[in-house]
C-alpha positions as CSV (number, residue, x, y, z in Angstrom):
1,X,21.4,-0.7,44.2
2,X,22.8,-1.8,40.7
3,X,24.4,1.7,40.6
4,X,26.5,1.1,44.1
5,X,27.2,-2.6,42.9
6,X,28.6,-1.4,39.7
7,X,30.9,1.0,41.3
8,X,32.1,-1.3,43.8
9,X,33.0,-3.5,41.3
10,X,35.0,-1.1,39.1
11,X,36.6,0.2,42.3
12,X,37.7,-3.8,43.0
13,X,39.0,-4.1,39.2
14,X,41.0,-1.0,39.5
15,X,42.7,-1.8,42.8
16,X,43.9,-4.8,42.0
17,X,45.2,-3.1,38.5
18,X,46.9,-0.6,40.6
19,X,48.5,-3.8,42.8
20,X,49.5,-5.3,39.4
21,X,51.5,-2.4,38.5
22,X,52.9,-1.8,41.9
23,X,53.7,-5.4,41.8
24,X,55.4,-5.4,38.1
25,X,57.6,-2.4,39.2
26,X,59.3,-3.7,41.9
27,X,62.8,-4.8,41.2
28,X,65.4,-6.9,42.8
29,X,68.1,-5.0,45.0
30,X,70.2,-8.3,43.5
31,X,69.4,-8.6,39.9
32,X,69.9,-6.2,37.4
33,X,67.9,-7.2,34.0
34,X,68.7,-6.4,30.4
35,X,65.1,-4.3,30.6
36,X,66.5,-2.8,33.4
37,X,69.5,-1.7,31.2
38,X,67.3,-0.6,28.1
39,X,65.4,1.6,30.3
40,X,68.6,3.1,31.3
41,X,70.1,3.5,27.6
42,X,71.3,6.4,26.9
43,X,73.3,7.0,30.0
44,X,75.0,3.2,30.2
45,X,77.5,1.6,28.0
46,X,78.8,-0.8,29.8
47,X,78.2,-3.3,32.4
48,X,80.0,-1.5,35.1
49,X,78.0,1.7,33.9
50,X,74.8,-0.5,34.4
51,X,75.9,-1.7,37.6
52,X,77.3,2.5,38.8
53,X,74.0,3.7,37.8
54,X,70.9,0.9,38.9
55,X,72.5,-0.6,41.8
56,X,76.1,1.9,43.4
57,X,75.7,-0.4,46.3
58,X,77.7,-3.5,44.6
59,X,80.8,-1.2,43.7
60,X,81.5,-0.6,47.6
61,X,83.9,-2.1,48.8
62,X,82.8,-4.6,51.6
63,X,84.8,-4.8,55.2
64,X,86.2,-7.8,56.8
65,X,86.4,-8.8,60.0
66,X,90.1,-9.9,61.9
67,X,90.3,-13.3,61.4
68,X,90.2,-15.4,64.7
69,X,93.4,-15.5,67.0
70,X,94.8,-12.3,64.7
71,X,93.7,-9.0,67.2
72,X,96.6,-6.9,65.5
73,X,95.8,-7.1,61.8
74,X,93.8,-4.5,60.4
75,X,90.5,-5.0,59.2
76,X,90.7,-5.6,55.2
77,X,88.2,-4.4,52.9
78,X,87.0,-6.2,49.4
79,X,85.3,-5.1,46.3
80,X,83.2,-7.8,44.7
81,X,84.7,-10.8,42.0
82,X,82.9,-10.9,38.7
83,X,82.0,-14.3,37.0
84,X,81.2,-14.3,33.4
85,X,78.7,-17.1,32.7
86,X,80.0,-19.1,36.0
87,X,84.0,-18.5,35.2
88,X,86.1,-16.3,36.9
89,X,87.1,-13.0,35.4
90,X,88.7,-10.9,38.3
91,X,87.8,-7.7,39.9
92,X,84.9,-4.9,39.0
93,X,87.4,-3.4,36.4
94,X,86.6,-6.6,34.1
95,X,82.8,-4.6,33.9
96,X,84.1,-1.9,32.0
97,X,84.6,-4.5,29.3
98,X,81.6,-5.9,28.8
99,X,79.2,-3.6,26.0
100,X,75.8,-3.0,28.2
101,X,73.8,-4.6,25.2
102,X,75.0,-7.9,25.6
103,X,74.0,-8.1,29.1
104,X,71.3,-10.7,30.0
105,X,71.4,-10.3,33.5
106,X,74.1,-9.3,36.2
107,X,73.6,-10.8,39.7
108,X,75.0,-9.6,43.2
109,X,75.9,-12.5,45.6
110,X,76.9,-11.5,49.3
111,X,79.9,-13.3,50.5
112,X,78.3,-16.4,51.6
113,X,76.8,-16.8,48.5
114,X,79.6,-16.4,46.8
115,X,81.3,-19.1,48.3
116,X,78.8,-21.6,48.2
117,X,78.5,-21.2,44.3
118,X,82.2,-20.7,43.5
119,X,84.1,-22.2,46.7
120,X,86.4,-20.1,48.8
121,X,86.7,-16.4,48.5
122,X,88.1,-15.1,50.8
123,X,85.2,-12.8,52.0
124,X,84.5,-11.1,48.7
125,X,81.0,-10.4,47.4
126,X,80.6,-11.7,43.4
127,X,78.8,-10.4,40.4
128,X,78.0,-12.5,38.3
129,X,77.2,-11.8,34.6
130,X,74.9,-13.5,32.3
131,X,75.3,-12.5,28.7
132,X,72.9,-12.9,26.1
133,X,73.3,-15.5,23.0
């Protein structure tokens, strides 16, 4: 009986060591983190090469809808806005700038998001980029 108790027990531990680890793996689909980055090293450089190789998905460009009572224009595709510690910086190009070791954290906003933080934007998606002290 103690034998059976024993093992249960040490089959309990290690599950919920093997949920722990699970659980510490996951990432964000809409944070990338300067451990993130490290792990990455050698193959990233800069921010945008951070950004091209953890998460591609940011660097599409986004489509927009016709604006209401405009049928005839075409629909209008945007690639995100980049914010440096909260100020405006410009497009996705401005990534290529920033060294990859000086990253904090880079966050992906959709377009809502995006304009609740920074006010209108026309239907661009931002990333914003935190950089260490």
């Amino acid at each position: 009986m103690f034998a059976v108790t024993r093992t249960l027990l040490v089959l309990g531990v290690v599950g919920l060591v093997a949920a722990a680890g699970v659980q510490a793996q996951r990432r964000d689909k809409n944070v990338i983190t300067a451990e993130e980055i490290e792990r990455a090293q050698p193959n990233v450089s800069t921010a945008y090469d951070a950004v091209q190789t953890l998460r591609p998905r940011w660097l599409q460009p986004h489509e927009l809808s016709r604006l209401p009572g405009r049928p005839g224009d075409p629909l209008q595709s945007n690639q995100a806005h980049v914010y440096l510690n909260d100020h405006d910086v410009g497009d996705v190009d401005y990534l290529r700038s920033i060294p990859a070791v000086r990253v904090l954290e880079l966050h992906w906003l959709s377009a809502n998001e995006a304009a609740s933080r920074f006010g209108p934007t026309d239907g661009q998606t931002a990333i914003v980029v935190t950089l260490k002290r």
